[in-house]
N, CA, C and O atoms as a GROMACS GRO file, in nm:
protein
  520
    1UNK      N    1   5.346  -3.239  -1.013
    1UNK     CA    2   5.484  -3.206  -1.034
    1UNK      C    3   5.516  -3.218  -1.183
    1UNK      O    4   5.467  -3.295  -1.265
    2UNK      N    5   5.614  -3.117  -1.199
    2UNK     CA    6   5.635  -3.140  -1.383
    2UNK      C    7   5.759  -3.201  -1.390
    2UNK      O    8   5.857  -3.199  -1.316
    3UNK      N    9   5.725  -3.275  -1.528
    3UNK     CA   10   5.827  -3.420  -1.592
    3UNK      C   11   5.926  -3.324  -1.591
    3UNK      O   12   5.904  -3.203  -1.603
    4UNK      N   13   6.071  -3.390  -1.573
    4UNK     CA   14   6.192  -3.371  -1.629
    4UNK      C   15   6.271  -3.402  -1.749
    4UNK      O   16   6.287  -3.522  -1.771
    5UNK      N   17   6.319  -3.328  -1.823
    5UNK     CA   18   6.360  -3.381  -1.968
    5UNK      C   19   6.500  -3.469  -1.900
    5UNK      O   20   6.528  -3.469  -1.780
    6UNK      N   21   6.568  -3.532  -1.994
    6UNK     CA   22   6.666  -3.614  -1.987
    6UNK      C   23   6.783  -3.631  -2.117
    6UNK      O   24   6.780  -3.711  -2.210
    7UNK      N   25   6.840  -3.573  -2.100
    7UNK     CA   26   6.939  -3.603  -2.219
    7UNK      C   27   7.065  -3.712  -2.219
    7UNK      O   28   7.147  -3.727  -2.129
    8UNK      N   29   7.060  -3.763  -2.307
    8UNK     CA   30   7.144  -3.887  -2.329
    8UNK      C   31   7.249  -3.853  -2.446
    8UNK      O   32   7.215  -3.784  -2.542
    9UNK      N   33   7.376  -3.904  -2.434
    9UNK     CA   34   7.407  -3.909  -2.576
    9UNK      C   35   7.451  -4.097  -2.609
    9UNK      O   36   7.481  -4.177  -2.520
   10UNK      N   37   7.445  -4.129  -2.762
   10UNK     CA   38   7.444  -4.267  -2.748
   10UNK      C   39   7.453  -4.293  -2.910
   10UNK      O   40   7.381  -4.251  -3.001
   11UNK      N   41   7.560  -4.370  -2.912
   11UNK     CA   42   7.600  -4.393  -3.083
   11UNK      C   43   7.490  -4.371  -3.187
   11UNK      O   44   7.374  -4.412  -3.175
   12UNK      N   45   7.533  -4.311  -3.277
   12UNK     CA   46   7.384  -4.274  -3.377
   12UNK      C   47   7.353  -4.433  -3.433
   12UNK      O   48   7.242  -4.486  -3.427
   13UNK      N   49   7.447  -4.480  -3.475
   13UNK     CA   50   7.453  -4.619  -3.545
   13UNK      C   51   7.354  -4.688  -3.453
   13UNK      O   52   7.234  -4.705  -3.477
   14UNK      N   53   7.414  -4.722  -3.354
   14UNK     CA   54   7.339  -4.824  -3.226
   14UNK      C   55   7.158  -4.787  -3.226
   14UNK      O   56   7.053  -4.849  -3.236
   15UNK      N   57   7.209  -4.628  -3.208
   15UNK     CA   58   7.044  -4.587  -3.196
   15UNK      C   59   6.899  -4.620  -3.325
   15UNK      O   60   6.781  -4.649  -3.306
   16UNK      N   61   6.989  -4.596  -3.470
   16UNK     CA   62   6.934  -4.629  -3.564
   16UNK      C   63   6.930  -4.753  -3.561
   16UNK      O   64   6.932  -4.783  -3.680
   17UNK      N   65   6.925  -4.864  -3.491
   17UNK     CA   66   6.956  -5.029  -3.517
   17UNK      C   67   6.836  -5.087  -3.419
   17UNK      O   68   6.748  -5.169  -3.445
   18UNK      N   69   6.867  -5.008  -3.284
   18UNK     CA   70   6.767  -4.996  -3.184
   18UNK      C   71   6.646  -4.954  -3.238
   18UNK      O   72   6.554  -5.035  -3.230
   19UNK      N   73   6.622  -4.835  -3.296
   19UNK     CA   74   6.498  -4.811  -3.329
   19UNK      C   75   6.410  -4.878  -3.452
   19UNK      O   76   6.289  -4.869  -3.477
   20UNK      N   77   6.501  -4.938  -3.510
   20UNK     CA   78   6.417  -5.003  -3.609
   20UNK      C   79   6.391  -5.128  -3.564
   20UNK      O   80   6.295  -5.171  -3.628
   21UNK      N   81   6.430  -5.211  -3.484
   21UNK     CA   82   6.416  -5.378  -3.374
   21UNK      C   83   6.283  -5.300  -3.330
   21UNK      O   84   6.170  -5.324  -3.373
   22UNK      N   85   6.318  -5.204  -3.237
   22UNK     CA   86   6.177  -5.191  -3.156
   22UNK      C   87   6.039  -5.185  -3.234
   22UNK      O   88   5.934  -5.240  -3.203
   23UNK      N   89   6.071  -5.096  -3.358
   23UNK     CA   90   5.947  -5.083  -3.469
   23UNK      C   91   5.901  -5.188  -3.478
   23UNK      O   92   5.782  -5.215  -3.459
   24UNK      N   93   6.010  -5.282  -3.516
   24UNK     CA   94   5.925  -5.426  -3.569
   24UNK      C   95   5.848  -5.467  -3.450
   24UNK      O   96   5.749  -5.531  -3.484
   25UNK      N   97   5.859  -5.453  -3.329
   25UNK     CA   98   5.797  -5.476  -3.243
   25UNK      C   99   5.678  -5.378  -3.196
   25UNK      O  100   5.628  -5.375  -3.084
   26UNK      N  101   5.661  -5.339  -3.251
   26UNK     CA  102   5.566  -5.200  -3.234
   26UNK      C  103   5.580  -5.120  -3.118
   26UNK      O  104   5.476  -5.066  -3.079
   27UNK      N  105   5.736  -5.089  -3.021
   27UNK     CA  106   5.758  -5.014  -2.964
   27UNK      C  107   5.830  -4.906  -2.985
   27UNK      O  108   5.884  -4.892  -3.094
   28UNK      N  109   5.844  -4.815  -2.890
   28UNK     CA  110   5.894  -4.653  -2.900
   28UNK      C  111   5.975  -4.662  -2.801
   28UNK      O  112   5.955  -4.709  -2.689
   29UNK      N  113   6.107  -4.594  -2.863
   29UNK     CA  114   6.223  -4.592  -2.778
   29UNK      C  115   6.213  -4.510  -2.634
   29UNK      O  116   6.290  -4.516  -2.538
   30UNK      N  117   6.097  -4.435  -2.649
   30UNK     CA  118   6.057  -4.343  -2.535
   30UNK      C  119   5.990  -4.449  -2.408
   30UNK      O  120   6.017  -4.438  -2.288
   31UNK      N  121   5.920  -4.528  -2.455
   31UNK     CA  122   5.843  -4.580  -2.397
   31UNK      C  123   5.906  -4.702  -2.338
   31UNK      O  124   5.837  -4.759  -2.253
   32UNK      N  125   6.025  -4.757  -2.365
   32UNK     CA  126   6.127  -4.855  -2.344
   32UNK      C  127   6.210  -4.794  -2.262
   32UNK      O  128   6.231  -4.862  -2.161
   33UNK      N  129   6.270  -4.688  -2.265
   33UNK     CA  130   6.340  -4.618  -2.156
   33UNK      C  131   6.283  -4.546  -2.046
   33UNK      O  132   6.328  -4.528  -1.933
   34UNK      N  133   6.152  -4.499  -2.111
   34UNK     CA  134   6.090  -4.449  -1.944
   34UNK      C  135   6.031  -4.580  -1.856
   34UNK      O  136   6.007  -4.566  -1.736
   35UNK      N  137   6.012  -4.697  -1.918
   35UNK     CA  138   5.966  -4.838  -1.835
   35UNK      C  139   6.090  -4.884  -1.753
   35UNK      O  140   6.087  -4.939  -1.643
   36UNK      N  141   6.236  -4.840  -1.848
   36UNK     CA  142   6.344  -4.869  -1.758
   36UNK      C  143   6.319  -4.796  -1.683
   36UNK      O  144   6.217  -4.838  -1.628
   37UNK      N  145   6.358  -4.679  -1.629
   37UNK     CA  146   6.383  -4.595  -1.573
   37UNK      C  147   6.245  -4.590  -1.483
   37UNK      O  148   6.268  -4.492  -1.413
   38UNK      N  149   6.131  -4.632  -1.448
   38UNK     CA  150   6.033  -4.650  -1.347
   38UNK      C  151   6.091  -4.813  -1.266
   38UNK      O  152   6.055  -4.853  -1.155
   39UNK      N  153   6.176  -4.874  -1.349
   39UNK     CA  154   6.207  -4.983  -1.278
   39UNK      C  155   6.336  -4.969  -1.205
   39UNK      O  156   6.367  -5.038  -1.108
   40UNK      N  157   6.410  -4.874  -1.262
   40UNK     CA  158   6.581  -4.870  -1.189
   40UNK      C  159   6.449  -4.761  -1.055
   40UNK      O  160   6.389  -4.832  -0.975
   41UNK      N  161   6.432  -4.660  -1.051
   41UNK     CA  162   6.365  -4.557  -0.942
   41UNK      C  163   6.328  -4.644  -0.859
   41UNK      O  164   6.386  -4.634  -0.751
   42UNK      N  165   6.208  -4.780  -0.870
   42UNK     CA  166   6.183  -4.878  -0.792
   42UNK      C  167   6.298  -4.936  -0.722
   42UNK      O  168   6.317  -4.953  -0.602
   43UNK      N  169   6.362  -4.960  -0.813
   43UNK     CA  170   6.514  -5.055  -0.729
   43UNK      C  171   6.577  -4.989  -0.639
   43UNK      O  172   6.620  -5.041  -0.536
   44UNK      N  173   6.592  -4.851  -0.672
   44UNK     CA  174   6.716  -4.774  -0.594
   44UNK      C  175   6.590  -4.691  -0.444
   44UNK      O  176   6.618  -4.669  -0.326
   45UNK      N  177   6.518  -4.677  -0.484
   45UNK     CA  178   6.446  -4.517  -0.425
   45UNK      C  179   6.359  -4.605  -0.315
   45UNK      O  180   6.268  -4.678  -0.355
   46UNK      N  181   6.386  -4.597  -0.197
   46UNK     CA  182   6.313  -4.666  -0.065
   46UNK      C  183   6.159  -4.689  -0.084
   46UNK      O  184   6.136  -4.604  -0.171
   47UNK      N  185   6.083  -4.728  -0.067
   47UNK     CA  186   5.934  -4.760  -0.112
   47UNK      C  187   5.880  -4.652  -0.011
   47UNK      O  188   5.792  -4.582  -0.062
   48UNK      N  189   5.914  -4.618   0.134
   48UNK     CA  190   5.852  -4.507   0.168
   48UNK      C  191   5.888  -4.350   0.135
   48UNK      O  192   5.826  -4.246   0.155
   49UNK      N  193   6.006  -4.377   0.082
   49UNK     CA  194   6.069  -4.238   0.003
   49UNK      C  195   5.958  -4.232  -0.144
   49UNK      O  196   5.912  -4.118  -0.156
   50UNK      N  197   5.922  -4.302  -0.222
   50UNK     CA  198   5.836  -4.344  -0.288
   50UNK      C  199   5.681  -4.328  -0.256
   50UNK      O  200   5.614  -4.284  -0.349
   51UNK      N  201   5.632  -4.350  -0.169
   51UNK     CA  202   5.534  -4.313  -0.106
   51UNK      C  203   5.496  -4.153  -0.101
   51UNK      O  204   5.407  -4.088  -0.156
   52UNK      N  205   5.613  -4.114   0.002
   52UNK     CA  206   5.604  -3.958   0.002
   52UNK      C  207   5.603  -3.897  -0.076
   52UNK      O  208   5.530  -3.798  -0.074
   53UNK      N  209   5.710  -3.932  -0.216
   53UNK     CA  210   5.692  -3.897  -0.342
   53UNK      C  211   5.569  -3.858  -0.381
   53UNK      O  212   5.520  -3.746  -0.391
   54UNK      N  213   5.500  -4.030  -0.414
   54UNK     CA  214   5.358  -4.025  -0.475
   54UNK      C  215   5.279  -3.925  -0.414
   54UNK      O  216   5.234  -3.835  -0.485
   55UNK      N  217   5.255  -3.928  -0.288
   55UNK     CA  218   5.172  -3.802  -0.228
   55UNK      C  219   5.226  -3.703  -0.266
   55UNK      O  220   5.153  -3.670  -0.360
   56UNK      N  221   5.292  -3.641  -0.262
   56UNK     CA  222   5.335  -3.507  -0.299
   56UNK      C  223   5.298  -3.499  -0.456
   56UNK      O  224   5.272  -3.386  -0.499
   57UNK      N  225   5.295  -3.584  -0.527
   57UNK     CA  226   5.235  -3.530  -0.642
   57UNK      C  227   5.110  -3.563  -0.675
   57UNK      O  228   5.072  -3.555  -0.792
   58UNK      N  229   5.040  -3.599  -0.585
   58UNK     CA  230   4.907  -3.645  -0.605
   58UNK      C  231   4.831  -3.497  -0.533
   58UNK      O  232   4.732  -3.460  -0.596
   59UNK      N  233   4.866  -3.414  -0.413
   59UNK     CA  234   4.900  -3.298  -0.340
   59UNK      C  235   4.913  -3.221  -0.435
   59UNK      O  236   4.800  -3.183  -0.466
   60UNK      N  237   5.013  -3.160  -0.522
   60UNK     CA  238   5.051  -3.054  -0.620
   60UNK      C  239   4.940  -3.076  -0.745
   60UNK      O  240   4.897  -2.971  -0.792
   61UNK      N  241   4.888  -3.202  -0.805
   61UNK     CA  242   4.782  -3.198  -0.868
   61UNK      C  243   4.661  -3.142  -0.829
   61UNK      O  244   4.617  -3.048  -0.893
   62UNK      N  245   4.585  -3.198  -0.708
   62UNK     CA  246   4.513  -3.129  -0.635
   62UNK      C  247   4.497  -2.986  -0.612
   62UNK      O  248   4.386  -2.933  -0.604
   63UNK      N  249   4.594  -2.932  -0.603
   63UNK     CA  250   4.609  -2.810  -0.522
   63UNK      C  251   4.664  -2.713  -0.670
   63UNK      O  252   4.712  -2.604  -0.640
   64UNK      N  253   4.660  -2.743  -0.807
   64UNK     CA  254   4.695  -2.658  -0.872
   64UNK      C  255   4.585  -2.594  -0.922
   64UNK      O  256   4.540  -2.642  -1.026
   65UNK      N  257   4.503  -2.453  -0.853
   65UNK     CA  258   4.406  -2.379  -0.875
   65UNK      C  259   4.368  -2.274  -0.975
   65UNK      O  260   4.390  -2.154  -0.958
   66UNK      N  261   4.343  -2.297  -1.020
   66UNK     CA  262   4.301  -2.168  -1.115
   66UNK      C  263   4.325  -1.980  -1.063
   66UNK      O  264   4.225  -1.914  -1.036
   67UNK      N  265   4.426  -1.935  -1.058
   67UNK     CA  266   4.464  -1.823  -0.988
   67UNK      C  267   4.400  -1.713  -1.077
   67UNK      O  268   4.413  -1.704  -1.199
   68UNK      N  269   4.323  -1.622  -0.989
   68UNK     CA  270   4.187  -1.527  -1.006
   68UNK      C  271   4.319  -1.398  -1.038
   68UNK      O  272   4.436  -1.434  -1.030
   69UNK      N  273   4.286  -1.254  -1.072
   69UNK     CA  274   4.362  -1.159  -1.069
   69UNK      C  275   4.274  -1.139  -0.928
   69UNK      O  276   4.165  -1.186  -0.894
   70UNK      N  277   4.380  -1.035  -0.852
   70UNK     CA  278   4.369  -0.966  -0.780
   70UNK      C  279   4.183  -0.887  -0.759
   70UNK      O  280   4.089  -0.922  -0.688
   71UNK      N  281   4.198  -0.790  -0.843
   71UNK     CA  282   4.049  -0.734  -0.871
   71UNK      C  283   3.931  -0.803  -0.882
   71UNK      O  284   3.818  -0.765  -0.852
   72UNK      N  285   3.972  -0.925  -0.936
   72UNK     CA  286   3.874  -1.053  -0.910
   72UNK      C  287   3.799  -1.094  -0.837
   72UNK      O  288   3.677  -1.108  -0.827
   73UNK      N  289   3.916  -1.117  -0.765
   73UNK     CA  290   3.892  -1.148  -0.605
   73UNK      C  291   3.804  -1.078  -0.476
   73UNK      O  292   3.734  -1.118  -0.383
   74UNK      N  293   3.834  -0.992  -0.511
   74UNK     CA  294   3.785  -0.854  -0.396
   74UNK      C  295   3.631  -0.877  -0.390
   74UNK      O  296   3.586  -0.902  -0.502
   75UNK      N  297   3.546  -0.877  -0.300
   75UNK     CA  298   3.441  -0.967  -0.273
   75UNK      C  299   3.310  -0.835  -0.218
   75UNK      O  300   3.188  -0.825  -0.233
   76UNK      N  301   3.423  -0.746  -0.148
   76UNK     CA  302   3.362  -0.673  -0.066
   76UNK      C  303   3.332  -0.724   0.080
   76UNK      O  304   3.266  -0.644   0.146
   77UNK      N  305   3.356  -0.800   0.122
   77UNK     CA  306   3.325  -0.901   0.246
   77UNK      C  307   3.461  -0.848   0.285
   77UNK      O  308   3.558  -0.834   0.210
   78UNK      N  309   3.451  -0.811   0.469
   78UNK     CA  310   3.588  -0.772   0.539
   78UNK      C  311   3.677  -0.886   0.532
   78UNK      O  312   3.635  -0.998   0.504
   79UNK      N  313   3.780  -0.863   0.553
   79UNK     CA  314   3.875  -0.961   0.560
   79UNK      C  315   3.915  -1.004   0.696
   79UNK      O  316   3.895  -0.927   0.790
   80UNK      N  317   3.973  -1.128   0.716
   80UNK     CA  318   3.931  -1.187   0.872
   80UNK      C  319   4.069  -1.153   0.923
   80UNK      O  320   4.178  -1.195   0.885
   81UNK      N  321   4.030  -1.044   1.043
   81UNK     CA  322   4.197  -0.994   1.142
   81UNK      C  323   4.172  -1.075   1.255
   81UNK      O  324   4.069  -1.135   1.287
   82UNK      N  325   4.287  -1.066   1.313
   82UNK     CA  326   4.253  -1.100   1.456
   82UNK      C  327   4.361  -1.246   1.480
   82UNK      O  328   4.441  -1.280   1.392
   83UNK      N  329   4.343  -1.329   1.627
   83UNK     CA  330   4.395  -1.441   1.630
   83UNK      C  331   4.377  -1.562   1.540
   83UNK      O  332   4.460  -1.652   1.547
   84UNK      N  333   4.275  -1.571   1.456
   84UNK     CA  334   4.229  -1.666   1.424
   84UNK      C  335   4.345  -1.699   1.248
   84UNK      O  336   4.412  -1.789   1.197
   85UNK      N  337   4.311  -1.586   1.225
   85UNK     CA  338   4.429  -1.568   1.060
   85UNK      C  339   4.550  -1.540   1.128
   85UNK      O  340   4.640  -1.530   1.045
   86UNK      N  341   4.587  -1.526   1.235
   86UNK     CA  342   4.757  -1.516   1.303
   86UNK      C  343   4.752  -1.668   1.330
   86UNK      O  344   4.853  -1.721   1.284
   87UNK      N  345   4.676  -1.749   1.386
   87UNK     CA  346   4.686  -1.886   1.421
   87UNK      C  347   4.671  -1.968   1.263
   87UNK      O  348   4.717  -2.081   1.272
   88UNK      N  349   4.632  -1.945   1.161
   88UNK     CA  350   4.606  -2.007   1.034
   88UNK      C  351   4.724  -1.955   0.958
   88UNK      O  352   4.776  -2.026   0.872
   89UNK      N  353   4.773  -1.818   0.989
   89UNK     CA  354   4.911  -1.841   0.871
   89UNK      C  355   5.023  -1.902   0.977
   89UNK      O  356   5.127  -1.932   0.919
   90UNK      N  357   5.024  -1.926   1.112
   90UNK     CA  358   5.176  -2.017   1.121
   90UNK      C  359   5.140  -2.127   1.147
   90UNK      O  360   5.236  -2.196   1.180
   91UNK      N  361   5.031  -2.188   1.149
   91UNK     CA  362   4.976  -2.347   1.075
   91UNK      C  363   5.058  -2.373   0.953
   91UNK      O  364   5.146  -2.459   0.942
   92UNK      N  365   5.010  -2.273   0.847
   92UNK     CA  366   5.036  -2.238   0.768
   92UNK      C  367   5.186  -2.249   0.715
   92UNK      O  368   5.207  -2.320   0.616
   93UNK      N  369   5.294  -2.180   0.779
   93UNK     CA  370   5.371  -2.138   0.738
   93UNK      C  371   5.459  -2.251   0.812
   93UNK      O  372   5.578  -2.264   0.785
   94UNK      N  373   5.372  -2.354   0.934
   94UNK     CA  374   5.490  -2.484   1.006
   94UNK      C  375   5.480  -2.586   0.859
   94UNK      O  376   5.570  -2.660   0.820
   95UNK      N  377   5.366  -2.568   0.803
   95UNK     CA  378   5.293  -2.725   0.739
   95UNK      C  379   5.415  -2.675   0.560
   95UNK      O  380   5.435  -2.761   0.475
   96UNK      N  381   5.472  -2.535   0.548
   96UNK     CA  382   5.516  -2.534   0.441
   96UNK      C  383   5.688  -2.551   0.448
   96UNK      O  384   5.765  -2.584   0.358
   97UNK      N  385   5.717  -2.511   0.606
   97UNK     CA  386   5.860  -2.523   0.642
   97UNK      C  387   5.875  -2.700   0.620
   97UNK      O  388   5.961  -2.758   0.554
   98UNK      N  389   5.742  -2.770   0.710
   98UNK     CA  390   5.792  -2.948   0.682
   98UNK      C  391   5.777  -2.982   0.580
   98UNK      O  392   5.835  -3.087   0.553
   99UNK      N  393   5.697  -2.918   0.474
   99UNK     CA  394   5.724  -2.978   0.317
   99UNK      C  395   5.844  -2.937   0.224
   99UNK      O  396   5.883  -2.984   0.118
  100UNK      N  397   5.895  -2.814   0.316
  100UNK     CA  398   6.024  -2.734   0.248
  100UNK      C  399   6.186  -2.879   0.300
  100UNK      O  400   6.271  -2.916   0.219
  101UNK      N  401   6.179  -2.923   0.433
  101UNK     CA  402   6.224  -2.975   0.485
  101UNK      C  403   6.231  -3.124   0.419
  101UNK      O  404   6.340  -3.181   0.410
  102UNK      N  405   6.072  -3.203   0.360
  102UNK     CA  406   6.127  -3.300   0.316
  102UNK      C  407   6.150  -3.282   0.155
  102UNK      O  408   6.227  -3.359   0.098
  103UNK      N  409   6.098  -3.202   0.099
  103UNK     CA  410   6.126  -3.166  -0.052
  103UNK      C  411   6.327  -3.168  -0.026
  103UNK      O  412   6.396  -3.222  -0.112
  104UNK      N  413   6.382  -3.112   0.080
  104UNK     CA  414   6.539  -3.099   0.080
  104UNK      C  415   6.566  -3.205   0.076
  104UNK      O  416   6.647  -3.245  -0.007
  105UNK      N  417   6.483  -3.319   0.202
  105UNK     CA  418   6.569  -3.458   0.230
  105UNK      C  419   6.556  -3.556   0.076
  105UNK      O  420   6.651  -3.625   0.038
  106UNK      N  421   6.426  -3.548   0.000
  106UNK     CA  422   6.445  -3.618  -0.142
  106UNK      C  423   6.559  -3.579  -0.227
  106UNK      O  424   6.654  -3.635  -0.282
  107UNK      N  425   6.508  -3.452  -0.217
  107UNK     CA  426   6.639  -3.367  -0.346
  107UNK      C  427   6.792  -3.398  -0.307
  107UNK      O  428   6.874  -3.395  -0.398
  108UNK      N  429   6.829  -3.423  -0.193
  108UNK     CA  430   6.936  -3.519  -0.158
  108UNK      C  431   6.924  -3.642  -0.203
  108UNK      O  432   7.000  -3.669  -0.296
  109UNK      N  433   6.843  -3.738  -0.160
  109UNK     CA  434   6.849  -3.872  -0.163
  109UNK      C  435   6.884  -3.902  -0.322
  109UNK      O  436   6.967  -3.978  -0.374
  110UNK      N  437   6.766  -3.791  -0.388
  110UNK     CA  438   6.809  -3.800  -0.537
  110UNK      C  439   6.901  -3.792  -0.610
  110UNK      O  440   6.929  -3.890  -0.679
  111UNK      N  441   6.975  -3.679  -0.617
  111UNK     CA  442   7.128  -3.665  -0.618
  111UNK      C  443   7.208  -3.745  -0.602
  111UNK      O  444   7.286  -3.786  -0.688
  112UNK      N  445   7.196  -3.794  -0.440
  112UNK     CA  446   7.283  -3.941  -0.424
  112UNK      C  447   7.242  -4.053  -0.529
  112UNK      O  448   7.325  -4.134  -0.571
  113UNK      N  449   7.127  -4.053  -0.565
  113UNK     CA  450   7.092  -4.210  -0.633
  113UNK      C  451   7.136  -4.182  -0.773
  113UNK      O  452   7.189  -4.271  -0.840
  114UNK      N  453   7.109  -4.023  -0.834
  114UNK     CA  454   7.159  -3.959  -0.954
  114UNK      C  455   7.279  -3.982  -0.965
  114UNK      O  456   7.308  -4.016  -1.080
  115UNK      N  457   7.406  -3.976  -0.860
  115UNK     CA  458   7.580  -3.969  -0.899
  115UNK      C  459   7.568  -4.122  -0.881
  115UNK      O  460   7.653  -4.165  -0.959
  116UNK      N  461   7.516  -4.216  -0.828
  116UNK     CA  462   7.552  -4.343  -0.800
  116UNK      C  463   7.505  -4.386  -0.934
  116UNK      O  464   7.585  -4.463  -0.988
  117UNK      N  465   7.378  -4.354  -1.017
  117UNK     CA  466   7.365  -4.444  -1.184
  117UNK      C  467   7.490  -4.340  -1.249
  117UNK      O  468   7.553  -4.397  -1.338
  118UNK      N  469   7.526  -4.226  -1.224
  118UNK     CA  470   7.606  -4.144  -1.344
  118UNK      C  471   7.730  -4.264  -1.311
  118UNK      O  472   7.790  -4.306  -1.410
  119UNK      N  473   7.759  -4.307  -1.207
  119UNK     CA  474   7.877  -4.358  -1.174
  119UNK      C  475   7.870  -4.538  -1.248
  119UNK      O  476   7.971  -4.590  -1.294
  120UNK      N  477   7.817  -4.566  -1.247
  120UNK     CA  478   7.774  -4.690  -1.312
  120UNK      C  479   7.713  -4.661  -1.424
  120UNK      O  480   7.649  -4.760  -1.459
  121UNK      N  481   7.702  -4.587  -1.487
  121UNK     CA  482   7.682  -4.576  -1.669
  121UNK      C  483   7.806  -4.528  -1.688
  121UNK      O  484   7.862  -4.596  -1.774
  122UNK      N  485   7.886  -4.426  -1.640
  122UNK     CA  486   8.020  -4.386  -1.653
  122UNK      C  487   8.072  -4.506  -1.702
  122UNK      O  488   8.096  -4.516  -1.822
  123UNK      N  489   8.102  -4.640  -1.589
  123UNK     CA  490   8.182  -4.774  -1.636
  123UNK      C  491   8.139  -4.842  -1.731
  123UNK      O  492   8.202  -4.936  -1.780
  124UNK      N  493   7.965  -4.783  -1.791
  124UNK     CA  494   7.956  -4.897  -1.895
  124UNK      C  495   7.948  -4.801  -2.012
  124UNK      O  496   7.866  -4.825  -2.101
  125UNK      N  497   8.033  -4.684  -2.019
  125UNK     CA  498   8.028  -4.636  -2.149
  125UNK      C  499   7.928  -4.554  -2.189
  125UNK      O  500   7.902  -4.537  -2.308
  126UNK      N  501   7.849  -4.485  -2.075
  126UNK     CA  502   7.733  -4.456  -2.138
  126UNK      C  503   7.773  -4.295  -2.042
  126UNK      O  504   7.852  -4.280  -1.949
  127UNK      N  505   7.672  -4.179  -2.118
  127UNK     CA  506   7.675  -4.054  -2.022
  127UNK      C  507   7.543  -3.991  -2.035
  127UNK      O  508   7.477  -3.983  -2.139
  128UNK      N  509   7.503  -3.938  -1.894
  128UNK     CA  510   7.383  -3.916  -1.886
  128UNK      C  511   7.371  -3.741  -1.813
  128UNK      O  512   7.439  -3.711  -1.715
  129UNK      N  513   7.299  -3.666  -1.863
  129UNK     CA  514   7.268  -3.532  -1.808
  129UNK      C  515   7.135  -3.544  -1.777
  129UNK      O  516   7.049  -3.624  -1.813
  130UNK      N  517   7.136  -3.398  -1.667
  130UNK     CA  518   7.006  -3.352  -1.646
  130UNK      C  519   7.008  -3.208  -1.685
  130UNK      O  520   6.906  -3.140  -1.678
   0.00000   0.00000   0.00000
């Protein structure tokens, strides 16, 4: 799955004050906020919602193939008709409706957990986009 950017806005002053503390410490403001932000996801995001997560991108790594052109492909070998490719594409096409199905139920859950931090950085002064 591919990273999401994140935009923040946040006093220039503060930020220049912040980033030079962390230097002395030999950290990166990137690397301090994405450690937050793997720890708020832990707090808020169910450990088996988390789970499914992880698989699904351990799944989309796996499965990202090197796509041949067309002409490539063509083998000369018949192509398989019959029951057997009618029984393999609605395998097929159940196993992509239940990943279509829980990809919806995260992309909710997320949202919800997304307006619930916008709503609590809202009160502490802070604003956050996606």
């Amino acid at each position: 799955m591919a990273d999401k950017e994140i935009k923040i806005t946040f006093s220039e002053k503060k930020m220049e004050a912040l980033v030079f503390f962390l230097g002395e410490q030999n950290e990166k403001i990137e690397d301090v906020l994405t450690a937050h932000l793997d720890k708020t996801y832990e707090k808020y995001v169910p450990q088996q919602v988390r789970k499914f997560v992880e698989s699904q991108m351990a799944v989309s790594q796996e499965e990202a193939p090197v796509r041949t052109p067309r002409a490539q492909r063509q083998t000369g070998e018949p192509r398989e008709t019959g029951r057997r490719n009618a029984r393999q594409g609605t395998r097929q096409n159940a196993s992509r409706q239940e990943a279509h199905r829980a990809d919806s139920e995260i992309a909710a859950q997320e949202n919800e957990a997304a307006e619930s931090m916008e709503a609590q950085e809202e009160t502490q002064g802070m604003s956050m986009g996606m």
